[in-house]
One Martini backbone bead per residue (centre of mass of N, CA, C, O) as a GRO file, in nm:
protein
   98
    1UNK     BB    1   9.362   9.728   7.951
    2UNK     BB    2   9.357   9.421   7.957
    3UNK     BB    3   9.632   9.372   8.093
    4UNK     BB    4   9.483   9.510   8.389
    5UNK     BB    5   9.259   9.334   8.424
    6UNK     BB    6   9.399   9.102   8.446
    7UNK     BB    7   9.619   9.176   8.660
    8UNK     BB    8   9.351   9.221   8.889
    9UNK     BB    9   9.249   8.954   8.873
   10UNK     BB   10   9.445   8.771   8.965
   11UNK     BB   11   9.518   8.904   9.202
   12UNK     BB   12   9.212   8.861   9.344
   13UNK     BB   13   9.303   8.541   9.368
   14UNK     BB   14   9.548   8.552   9.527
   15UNK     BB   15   9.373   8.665   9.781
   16UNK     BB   16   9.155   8.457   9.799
   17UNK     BB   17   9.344   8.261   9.920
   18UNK     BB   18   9.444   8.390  10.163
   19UNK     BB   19   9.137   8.475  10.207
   20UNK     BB   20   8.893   8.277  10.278
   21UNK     BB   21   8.651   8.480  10.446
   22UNK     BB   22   8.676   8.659  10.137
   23UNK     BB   23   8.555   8.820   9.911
   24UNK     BB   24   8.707   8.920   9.610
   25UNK     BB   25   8.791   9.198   9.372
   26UNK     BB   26   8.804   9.366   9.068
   27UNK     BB   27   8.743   9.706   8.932
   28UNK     BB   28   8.703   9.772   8.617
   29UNK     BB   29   8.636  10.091   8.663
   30UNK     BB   30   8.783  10.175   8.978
   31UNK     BB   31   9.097  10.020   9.018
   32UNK     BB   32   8.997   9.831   9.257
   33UNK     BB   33   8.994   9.685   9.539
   34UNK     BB   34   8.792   9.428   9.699
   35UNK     BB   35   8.593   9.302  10.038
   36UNK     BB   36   8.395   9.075  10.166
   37UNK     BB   37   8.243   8.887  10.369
   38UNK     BB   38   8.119   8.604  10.411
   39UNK     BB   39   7.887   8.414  10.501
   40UNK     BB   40   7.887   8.384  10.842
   41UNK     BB   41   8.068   8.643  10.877
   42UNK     BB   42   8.171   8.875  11.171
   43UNK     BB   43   8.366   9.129  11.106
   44UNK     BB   44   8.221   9.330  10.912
   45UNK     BB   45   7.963   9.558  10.777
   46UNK     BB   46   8.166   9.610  10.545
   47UNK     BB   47   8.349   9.717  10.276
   48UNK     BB   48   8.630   9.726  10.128
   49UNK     BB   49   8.913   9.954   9.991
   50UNK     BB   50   9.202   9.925   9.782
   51UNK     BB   51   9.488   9.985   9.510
   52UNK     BB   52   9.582   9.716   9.625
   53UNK     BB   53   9.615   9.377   9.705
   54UNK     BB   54   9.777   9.451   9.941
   55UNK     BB   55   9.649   9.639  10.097
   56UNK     BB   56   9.356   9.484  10.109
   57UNK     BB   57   9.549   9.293  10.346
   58UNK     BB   58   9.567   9.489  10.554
   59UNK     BB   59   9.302   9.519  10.613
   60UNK     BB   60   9.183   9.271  10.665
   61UNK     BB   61   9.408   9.211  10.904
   62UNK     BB   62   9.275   9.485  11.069
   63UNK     BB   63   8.954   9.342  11.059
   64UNK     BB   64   9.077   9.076  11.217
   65UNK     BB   65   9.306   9.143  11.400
   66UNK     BB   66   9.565   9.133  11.237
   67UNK     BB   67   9.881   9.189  11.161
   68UNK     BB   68  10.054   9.319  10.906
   69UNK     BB   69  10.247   9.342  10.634
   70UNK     BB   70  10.550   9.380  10.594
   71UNK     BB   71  10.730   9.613  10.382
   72UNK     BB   72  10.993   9.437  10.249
   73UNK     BB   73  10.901   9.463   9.979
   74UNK     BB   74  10.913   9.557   9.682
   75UNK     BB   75  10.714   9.716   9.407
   76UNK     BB   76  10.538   9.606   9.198
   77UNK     BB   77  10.449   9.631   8.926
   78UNK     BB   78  10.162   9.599   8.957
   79UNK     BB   79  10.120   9.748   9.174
   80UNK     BB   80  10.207  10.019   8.998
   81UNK     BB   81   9.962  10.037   8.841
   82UNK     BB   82   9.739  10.049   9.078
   83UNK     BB   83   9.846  10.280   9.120
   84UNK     BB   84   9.738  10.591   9.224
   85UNK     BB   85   9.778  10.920   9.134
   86UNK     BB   86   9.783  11.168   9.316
   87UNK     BB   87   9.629  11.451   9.382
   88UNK     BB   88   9.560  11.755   9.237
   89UNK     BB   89   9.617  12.035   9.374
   90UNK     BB   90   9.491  12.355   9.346
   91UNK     BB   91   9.530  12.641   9.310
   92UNK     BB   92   9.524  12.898   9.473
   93UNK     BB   93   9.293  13.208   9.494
   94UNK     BB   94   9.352  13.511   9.460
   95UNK     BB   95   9.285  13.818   9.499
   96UNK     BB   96   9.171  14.074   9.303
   97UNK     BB   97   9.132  14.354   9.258
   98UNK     BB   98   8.883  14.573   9.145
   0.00000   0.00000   0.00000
């Protein structure tokens, strides 16, 4: 767990250098990445959360209005930590006779 939590906090400052515009953070409880425009500049009204620091730049550059980054490498190791497995959807209920 810790080192999932260094390697969140890691990814969240290397977003925070490419995007000087925004407070960026890992989530240590949500295991989520966050980021909020900096005071003084009006890009969006609210918090930005995607699960992964990649998704979280596509996020800022299409609050910003530019074109989000190709996803032209393969998913890091680290990015698929991050990544939430699919929520199990339950079996349908089906009614039985009575």
């Amino acid at each position: 767990m810790a080192d999932e939590i260094t390697a969140g906090r890691n990814a969240a400052r290397a977003l925070t250098a490419r995007a000087p515009g925004w407070m960026v953070w890992y989530g240590e409880r949500t295991g989520s990445f966050w980021a909020v425009p900096r005071a003084g500049t009006a890009i969006v009204p609210r918090m930005l959360e995607a699960q992964t620091a990649d998704d979280l730049e596509n996020e800022i550059r299409r609050a910003e209005g530019r074109p989000t980054r190709e996803q032209t490498q393969p998913e890091t190791e680290e990015a698929a930590r991050h990544r939430r497995p699919p929520a199990e959807t339950p079996a349908p209920r089906i009614p039985v006779g009575r």
